[in-house]
C-alpha positions as CSV (number, residue, x, y, z in Angstrom):
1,X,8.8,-5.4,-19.9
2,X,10.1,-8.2,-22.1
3,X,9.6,-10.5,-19.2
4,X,6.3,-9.2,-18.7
5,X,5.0,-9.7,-22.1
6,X,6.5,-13.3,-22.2
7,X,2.7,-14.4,-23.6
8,X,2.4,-12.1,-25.7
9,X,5.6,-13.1,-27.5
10,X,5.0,-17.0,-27.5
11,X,1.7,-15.9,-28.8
12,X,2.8,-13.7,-31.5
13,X,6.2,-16.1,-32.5
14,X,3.2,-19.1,-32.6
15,X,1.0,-17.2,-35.3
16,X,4.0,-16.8,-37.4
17,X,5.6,-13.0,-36.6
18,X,9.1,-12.9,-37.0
19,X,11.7,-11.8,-34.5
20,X,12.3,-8.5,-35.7
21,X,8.8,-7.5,-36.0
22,X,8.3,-8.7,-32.4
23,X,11.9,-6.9,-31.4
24,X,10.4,-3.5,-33.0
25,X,7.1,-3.3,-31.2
26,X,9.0,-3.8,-28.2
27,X,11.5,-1.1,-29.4
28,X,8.6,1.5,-30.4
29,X,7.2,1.7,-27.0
30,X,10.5,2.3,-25.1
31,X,11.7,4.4,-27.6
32,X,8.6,6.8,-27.6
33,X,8.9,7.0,-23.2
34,X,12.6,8.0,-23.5
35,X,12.1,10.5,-25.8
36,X,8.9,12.1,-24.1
37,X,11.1,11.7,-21.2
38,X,14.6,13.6,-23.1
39,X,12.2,16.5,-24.1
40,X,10.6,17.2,-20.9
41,X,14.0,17.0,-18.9
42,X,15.4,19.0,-21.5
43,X,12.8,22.2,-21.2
44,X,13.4,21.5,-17.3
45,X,17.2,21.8,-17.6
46,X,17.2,24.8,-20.2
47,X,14.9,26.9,-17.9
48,X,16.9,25.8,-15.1
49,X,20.5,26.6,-16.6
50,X,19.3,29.8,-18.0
51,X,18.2,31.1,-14.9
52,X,21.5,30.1,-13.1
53,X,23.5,31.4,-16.0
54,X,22.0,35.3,-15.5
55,X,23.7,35.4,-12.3
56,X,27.5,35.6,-14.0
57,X,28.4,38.7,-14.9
58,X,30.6,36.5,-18.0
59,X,28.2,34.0,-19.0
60,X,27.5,31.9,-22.2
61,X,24.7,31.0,-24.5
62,X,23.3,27.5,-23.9
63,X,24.0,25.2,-26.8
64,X,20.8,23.3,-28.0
65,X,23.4,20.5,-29.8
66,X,23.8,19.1,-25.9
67,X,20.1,18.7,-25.5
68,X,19.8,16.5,-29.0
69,X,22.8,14.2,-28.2
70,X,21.7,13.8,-24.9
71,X,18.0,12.6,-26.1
72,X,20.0,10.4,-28.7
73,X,22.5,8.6,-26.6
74,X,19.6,8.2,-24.1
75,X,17.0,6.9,-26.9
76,X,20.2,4.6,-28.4
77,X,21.0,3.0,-24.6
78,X,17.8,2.2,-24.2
79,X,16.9,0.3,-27.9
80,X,20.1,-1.7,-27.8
81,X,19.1,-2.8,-24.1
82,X,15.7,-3.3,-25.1
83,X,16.6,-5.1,-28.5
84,X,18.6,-7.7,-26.5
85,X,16.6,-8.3,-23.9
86,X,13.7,-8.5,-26.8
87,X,16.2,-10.9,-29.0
88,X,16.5,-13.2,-25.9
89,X,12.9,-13.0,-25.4
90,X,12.1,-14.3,-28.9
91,X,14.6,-17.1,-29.5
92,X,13.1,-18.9,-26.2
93,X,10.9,-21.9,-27.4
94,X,7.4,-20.1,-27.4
95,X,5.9,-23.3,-25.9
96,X,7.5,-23.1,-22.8
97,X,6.0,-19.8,-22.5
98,X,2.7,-20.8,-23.2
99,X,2.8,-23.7,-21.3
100,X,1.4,-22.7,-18.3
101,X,-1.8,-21.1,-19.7
């Protein structure tokens, strides 16, 4: 998406935003897909385990806590990917991006 948006960060870095402003926005939009993402695959899972789980005769409650660390660690890979890829992004000389335009 970073490579995508390649304009869009010459622009920005030329009008005077500064590189972690630039790394956020990036951030915000992966972040919010990941975690839209962790909650649906978490309702699918939940429905699905419980369902399996009624079949044993000695069977255990699902623990909610795996569900959150899940969405975390999920959420967290994804920013730290996206804030490098983002950080490389901005230090790159802006003209060259806009050079071609």
């Amino acid at each position: 998406m970073a490579a995508e948006r390649i304009e869009e960060i010459g622009i920005r870095k030329v009008l005077g935003a500064s590189n972690f402003r630039i790394i956020s926005i990036l951030i915000s939009s992966i972040a919010r897909i990941v975690m839209i993402a962790s909650l649906t695959a978490s309702v699918i899972a939940y429905l699905i385990m419980s369902e399996w789980l009624e079949d044993f005769y000695y069977h255990d409650e699902i623990n909610f806590w795996a569900f959150i660390s899940a969405a975390i660690l999920a959420a967290g890979i994804a920013s730290v990917t996206k804030a490098v890829q983002s950080y490389n992004a901005t230090t790159a000389n802006p003209i060259s991006a806009l050079r071609y335009e």
